[in-house]
C-alpha positions in Angstrom: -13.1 1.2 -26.8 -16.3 1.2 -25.0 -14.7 -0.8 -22.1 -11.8 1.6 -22.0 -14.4 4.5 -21.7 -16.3 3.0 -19.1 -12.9 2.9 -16.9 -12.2 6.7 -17.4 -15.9 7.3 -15.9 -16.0 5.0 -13.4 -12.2 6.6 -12.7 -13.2 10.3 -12.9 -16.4 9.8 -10.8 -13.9 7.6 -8.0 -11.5 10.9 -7.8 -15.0 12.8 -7.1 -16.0 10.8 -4.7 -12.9 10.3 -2.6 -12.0 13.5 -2.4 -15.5 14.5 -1.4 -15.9 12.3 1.3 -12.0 13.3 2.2 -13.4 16.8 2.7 -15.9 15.5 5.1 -14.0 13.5 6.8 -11.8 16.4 7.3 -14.8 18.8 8.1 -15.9 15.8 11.0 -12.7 16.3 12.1 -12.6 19.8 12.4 -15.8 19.6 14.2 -15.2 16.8 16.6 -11.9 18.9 17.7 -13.6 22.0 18.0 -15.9 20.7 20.4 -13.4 18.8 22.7 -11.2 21.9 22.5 -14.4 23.9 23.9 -15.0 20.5 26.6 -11.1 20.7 27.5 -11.3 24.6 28.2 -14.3 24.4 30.8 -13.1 20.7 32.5 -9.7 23.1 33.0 -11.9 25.9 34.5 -14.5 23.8 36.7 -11.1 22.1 38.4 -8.3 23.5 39.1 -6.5 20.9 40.2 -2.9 20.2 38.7 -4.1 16.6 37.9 -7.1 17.7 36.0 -5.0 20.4 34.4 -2.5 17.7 32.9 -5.5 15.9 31.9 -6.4 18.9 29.8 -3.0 19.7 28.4 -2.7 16.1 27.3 -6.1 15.8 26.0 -5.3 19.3 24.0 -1.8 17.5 22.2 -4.0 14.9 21.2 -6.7 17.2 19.5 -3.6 18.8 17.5 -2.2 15.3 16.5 -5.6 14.0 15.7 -5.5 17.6 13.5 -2.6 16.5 12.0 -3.7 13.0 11.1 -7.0 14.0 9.1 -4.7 16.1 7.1 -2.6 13.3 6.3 -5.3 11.6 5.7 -7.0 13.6 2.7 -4.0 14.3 1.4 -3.9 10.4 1.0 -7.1 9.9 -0.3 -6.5 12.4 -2.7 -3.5 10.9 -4.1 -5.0 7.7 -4.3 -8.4 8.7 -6.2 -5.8 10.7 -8.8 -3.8 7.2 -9.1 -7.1 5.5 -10.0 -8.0 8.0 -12.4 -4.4 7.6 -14.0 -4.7 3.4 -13.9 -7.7 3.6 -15.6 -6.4 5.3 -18.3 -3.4 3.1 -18.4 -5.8 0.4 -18.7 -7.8 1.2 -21.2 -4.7 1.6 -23.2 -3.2 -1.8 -22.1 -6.4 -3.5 -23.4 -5.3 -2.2 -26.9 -1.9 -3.8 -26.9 -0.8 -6.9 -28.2 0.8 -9.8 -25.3 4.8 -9.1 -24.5 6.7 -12.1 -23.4 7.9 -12.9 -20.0 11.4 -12.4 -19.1 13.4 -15.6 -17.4 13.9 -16.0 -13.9 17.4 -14.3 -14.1 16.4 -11.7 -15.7 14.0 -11.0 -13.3 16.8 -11.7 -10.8 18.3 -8.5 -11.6 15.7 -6.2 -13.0 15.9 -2.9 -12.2 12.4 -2.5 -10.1 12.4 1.0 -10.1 10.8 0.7 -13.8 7.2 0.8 -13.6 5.5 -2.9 -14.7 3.3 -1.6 -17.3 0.9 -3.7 -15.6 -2.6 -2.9 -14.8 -5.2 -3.2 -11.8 -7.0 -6.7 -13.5 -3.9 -8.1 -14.5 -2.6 -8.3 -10.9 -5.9 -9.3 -9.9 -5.6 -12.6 -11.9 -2.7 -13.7 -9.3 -4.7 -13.2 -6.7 -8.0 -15.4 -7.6 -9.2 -17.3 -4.9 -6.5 -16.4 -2.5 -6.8 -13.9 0.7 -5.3 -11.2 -1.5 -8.0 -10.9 -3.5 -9.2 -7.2 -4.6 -5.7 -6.0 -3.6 -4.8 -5.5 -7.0 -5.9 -1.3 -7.4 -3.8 -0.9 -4.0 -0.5 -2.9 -5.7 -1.0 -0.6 -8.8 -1.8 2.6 -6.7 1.5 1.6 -4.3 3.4 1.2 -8.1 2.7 5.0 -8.9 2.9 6.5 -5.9 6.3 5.1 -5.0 8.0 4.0 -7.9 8.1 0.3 -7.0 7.6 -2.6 -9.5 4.3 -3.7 -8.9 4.8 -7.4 -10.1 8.1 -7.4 -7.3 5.3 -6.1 -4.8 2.6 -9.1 -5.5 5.2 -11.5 -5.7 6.8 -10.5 -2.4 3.2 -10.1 -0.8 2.6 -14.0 -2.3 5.8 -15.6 -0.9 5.9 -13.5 2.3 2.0 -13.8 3.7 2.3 -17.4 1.6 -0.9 -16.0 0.0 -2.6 -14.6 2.6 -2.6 -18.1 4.6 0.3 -17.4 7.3 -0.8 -16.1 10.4 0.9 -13.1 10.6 -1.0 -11.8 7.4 -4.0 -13.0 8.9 -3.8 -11.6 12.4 -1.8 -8.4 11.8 -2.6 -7.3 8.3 1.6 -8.1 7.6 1.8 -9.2 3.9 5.6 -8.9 3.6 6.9 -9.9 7.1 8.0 -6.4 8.0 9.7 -6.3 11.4 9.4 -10.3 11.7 13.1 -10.7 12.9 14.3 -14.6 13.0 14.2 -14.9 17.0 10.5 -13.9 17.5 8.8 -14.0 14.0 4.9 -13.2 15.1 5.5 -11.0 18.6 8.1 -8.8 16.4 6.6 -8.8 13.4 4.7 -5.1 12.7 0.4 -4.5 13.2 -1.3 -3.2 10.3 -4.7 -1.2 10.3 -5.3 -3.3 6.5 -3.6 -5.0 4.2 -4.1 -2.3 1.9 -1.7 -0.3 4.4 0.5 -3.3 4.5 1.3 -2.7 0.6 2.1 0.9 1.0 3.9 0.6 4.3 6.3 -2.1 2.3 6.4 0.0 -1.3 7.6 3.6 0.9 10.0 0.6 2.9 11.9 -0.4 -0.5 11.9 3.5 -1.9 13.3 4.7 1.3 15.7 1.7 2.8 16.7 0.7 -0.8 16.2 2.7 -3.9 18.1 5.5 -2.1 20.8 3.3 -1.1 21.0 2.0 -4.7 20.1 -1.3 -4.4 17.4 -1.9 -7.6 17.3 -5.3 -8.2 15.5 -8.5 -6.2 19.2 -9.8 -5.8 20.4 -6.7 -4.1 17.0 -6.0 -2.0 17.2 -10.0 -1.0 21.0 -9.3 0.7 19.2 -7.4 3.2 16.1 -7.6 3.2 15.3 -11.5 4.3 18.1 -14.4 6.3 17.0 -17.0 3.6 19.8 -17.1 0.9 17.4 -17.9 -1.4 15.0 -15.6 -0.9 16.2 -13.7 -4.1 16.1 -16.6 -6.7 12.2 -17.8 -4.8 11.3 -14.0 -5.5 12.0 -14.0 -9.5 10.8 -17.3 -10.1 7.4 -16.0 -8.7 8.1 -13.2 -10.7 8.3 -15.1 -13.5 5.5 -17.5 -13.2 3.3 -14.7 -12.3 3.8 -12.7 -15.8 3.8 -15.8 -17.6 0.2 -16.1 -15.9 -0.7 -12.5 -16.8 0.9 -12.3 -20.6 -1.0 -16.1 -20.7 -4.6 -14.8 -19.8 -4.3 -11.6 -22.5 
């Protein structure tokens, strides 16, 4: 209990603090544009030059995407901090309950992953011990609520993918699930990412969007499309299975 209420804090005090420092980093923003707007207005009126006058309208679309972007960006922060908050409480919960048992690899075969795990933050941290995806496990969780994917189908992908953070597109690019790595050209195709942590959302929205919608549920129906390995579906929920045998194992 006293474990459980130290989450909820340390949860209610992270949603302060990232949406605080969300609100400066939208106030910086604000500033910084204001002051290149003013910079832009007197570069246009010391030369009037066509060349310098595209230089200013460009430099003005940027200022209103940049805009854009640092709303984006709190409103991401924001959702993120809430998801913590949420987690925690899930977790503090999940420290009551008593071990479930891990399906079979078949089952997990055909699973419906838009069912939420049940799993928490430190129980997708255990898979990830020692490996270069350690710490991810708040970003799998935070990618679980804010998307509706399985976050034991996201590990497990991000495990078999980035073969555990050792291949080189997870080290180079950030690219935990091999999005955009067609066949042909795996590494010069294969998409950049800012962070891993982006990585997992990029790939969580990815299966919402490109599959959920277009009813395809299940790690068998997801696999048709999703890699050229025939096996990729059957490799997927055996991790799937060894991984909740891990997590069920260590309660």
């Amino acid at each position: 209990m006293v474990k459980g209420a130290i989450y909820i804090i340390a949860a209610v005090f992270s949603l302060f603090a990232v949406t605080s420092i969300a609100d400066i980093i939208s106030g910086l923003y604000e500033k910084k544009l204001g002051m290149a707007s003013m910079q832009t207005l007197n570069e246009t009126y010391d030369n009037s030059s066509d060349f310098e006058y595209e230089k200013a309208y460009q430099l003005s679309a940027d200022i209103s995407e940049f805009s854009k972007k640092a709303v984006w960006l709190k409103a991401d922060l924001e959702n993120i901090a809430s998801v913590a908050a949420s987690a925690a409480l899930q977790e503090s919960a999940k420290a009551q309950e008593k071990p479930k048992t891990a399906m079979t690899s078949s089952q997990y075969l055909r699973l419906d992953l838009s069912q939420i795990s049940g799993y928490t933050k430190s129980d997708i941290d255990k898979l990830t011990v020692g490996t270069s995806l350690e710490g991810l496990g708040e970003y799998v969780i935070a990618a679980e609520h804010l998307h509706g994917v399985n976050a034991l189908f996201i590990i497990s992908v991000a495990q078999h993918e980035s073969q555990f953070g050792k291949s080189r597109i997870s080290k180079m690019k950030n690219n935990l699930f091999g999005i955009g790595a067609y066949d042909a050209t795996p590494y010069r195709s294969a998409k950049r990412f800012a962070s891993k942590q982006e990585s997992i959302m990029k790939f969580a929205s990815l299966i919402r969007t490109g599959y959920f919608s277009k009813g395809a549920l299940s790690v068998e129906d997801i696999g048709a499309k999703y890699a050229s390995d025939k096996n990729w579906s059957t490799a997927i929920a055996s991790l799937m299975q060894k991984n909740a045998v891990l997590i069920e194992g260590g309660r």
